[in-house]
C-alpha angles and dihedrals in degrees: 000000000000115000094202100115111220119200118254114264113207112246115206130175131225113288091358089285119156110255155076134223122291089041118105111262099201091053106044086170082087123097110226120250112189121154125257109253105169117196102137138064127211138162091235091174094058093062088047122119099214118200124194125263110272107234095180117154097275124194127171100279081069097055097054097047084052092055100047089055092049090051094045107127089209103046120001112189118174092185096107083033093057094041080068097047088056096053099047091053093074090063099111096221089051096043085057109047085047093058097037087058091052104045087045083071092027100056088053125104112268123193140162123225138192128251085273101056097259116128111243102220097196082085103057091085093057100041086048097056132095102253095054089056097053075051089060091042094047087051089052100052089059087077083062102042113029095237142033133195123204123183119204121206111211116232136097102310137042107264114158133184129202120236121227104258099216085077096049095099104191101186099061088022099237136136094227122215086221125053084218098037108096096177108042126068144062116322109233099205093076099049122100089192098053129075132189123191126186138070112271109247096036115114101188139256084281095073089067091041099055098079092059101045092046083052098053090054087058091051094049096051088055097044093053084050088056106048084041089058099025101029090074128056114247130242128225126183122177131199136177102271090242103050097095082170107058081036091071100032084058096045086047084051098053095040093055087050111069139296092266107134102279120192123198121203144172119242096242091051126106109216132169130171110230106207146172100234096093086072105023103030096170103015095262084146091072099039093050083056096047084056103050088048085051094044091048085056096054093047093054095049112027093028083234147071097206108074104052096033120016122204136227137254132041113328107035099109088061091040088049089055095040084055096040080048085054098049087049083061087058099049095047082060099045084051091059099037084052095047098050098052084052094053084052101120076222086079101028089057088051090052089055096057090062095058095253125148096258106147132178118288097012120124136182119263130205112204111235121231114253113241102200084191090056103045095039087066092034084053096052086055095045095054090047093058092045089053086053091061101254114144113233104169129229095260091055087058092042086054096038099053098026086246104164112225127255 
């Protein structure tokens, strides 16, 4: 790969139509899928006109204007979409569980072999940097966003940046100058320093957590309503409707003793505070609701309830293991999804031109966790088809039980 940085040249396509060649013309609903060629390096980020992130109040009629938009054929656009991506990420239990789903790949071994199976060991150091981490962030969080941009700056050393993703058009693969602009940017395809990882079309687990976390907001606002008006005693002072006199020694009173709710009421009145509490005495009904939302998340994200918040009563010990069986499941699937982006000669041809040890045929390797459970009863079975004189060779039993070879 060349290091000389050339500037970015607009690409716009006839009449201002979104677009690029190779796409149909006469059916302008299709995403383009033209292959990546490299052959060119450019620092895209720095030609970028990056807005802030839009906090606006946010309920679910937005969101479903947003994802309309997002899902258009004609002109998707995930700006609105991604301004409330950025806003529910800041919920604490999705933040969590985001990030739990990623470490759990994250804190695994992780090694690259040679076409042979031996572990070139030139690579630990970089697999073992900074920067190659943010790579396998940045390839995580695919899974959540339905895209991701890096931006790799040639040099000496492997330093990547990650490119906002409201200017990652998929569907006429540029990386637009404008977060709202479809038709006008770099195309992608032909860079050998960008890469671009996610299926077109695919807007990201987020899009199914919004609504939950928009709906929690809501709670919380109304919960905090309800403990400011219901978490105090209330006050109530009378006085003869025509003493003005004892009326405003006694406001003057209550108001020198304190900001608990006071109420202030003549004699001859009939008054009566209709509140919620019959039915909802210490505001369990919010917090059931908080719950659900929370559960819903973790579903989403982790496929399970039990192993960010365990339940009571018998059974939940056997329900906890059956959850933590089917988020297994998951990570198995996160390993593979992660392994196989970093096996795209995309990324192996962006390794090389760092200097750094990638051959033909290697591939990168994640170590798999050992389940005692799972192997004691797999053992057993193995052992029982060997007796039978069936022949499993010494590598399917080095592989099997992680047994390092002598």
């Amino acid at each position: 790969m060349a290091t000389t940085i050339s500037s970015a040249k607009k690409t716009k396509q006839p009449n201002g139509q979104p677009g690029k060649p190779g796409v149909n013309k006469e059916n302008q609903t299709i995403y383009a899928d033209n292959p990546i060629v490299g052959g060119e390096e450019k620092l895209v980020i720095n030609e970028l006109q990056i807005r802030q992130v839009v906090r606006t109040s946010s309920d679910i009629r937005n969101w479903r204007s947003a994802l309309n938009a997002a899902e258009s054929r004609y002109f998707p656009n995930r700006t609105w979409l991604y301004n409330l991506y950025e806003e529910v990420v800041l919920d604490g239990h999705l933040s969590g569980i985001m990030q739990k789903r990623i470490d759990t790949v994250l804190n695994k071994s992780l090694l690259y072999k040679d076409s042979e199976g031996r572990e070139v060991a030139a690579m630990n150091a970089c697999i073992a940097s900074r920067q190659f981490r943010k790579v396998l962030q940045y390839i995580m969080e695919t899974v959540f966003w339905g895209v991701s941009g890096m931006e790799f700056i040639p040099g000496a050393v492997l330093q990547v940046r990650s490119i906002p993703r409201k200017h990652i058009k998929t569907k006429t693969q540029l990386i637009s100058f404008e977060e709202n602009v479809q038709d006008e940017g770099i195309d992608y395809t032909k860079l050998d320093n960008v890469w671009i990882t996610g299926e077109a079309e695919d807007l990201g687990l987020l899009n199914k957590c919004v609504p939950y976390v928009l709906y929690k907001r809501g709670l919380f606002a109304d919960w905090a309503q309800f403990i400011e008006i219901f978490g105090q005693p209330v006050r109530i002072a009378r006085y003869d409707v025509f003493d003005n006199n004892t009326r405003d020694a006694l406001m003057e009173t209550l108001e020198k003793a304190g900001s608990s709710l006071a109420l202030l009421i003549p004699k001859t009145a009939d008054f009566e505070i209709m509140d919620g509490k019959t039915a909802n005495a210490n505001g369990e009904l919010q917090y059931t609701f908080k719950e659900s939302c929370n559960q819903e998340l973790s579903i989403i994200v982790l496929g399970n309830t039990e192993t960010t918040s365990g339940s009571n009563g018998a059974g939940s010990q056997a329900k906890a293991k059956t959850h933590l069986e089917q988020q297994q499941q998951i990570s198995r699937y996160d390993i593979a999804y992660l392994t196989s982006m970093l096996n795209e000669p995309a990324f192996s041809r962006i390794l090389a031109s760092y200097g750094l040890p990638v051959c033909t045929g290697g591939y990168f390797e994640i170590s798999r966790d050992i389940d005692i459970d799972f192997l004691t009863a797999r053992k057993e079975i193995d052992l029982a088809i060997r007796n039978a004189g069936i022949a499993l060779s010494d590598e399917y039993f080095y592989q099997t039980y992680s047994i390092p070879r002598p």
